[in-house]
C-alpha angles and dihedrals in degrees: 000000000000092000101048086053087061093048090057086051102058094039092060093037080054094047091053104070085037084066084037099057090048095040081081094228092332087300089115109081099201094045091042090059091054094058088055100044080038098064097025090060093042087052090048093046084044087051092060097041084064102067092078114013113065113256094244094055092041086051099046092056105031076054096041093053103026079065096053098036091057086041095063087036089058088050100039101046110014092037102235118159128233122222117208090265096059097043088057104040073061098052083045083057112048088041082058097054091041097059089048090052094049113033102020110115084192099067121074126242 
């Protein structure tokens, strides 16, 4: 259950500056909204997660995928382009999160 906590948890943090990006510099009321229940539920999801996961590995990965996941978002739905730097700092990053998943003995399973 823990890790899908922290799935919860990065779905929501990623859903936040989504809202944030249509609330039009927090001018937009619906959208403004969002950004708060968006953040308030992924703290809530992290804050679980942490019962049981240290707070250096949950962040590392709530932060590592939180970043790619916006940044597909950003492409995907607010049309933003990628250059190879920044493809591969994201590849960096999810390689990163991966090692500590899988061959962390610090991190839970």
């Amino acid at each position: 259950m823990t890790y899908f906590y922290l799935a919860a948890a990065i779905v929501c943090e990623v859903a936040a500056p989504s809202f944030l990006k249509m609330s039009d510099g927090m001018t937009r009321v619906g959208p403004s909204i969002g950004v708060a229940i968006g953040y308030a539920v992924a703290f809530y999801f992290l804050s679980l997660t942490l019962r049981t996961v240290p707070v250096g590995i949950a962040y590392a990965i709530w932060a590592g995928a939180g970043v790619v996941l916006i940044t597909l978002v950003g492409v995907f739905a607010f049309r933003q382009a990628l250059d190879m730097a920044a493809v591969v700092g994201m590849l960096l990053i999810v390689t990163g999160v991966a090692v500590i998943y899988l061959f962390s003995k610090t991190a839970t399973h």
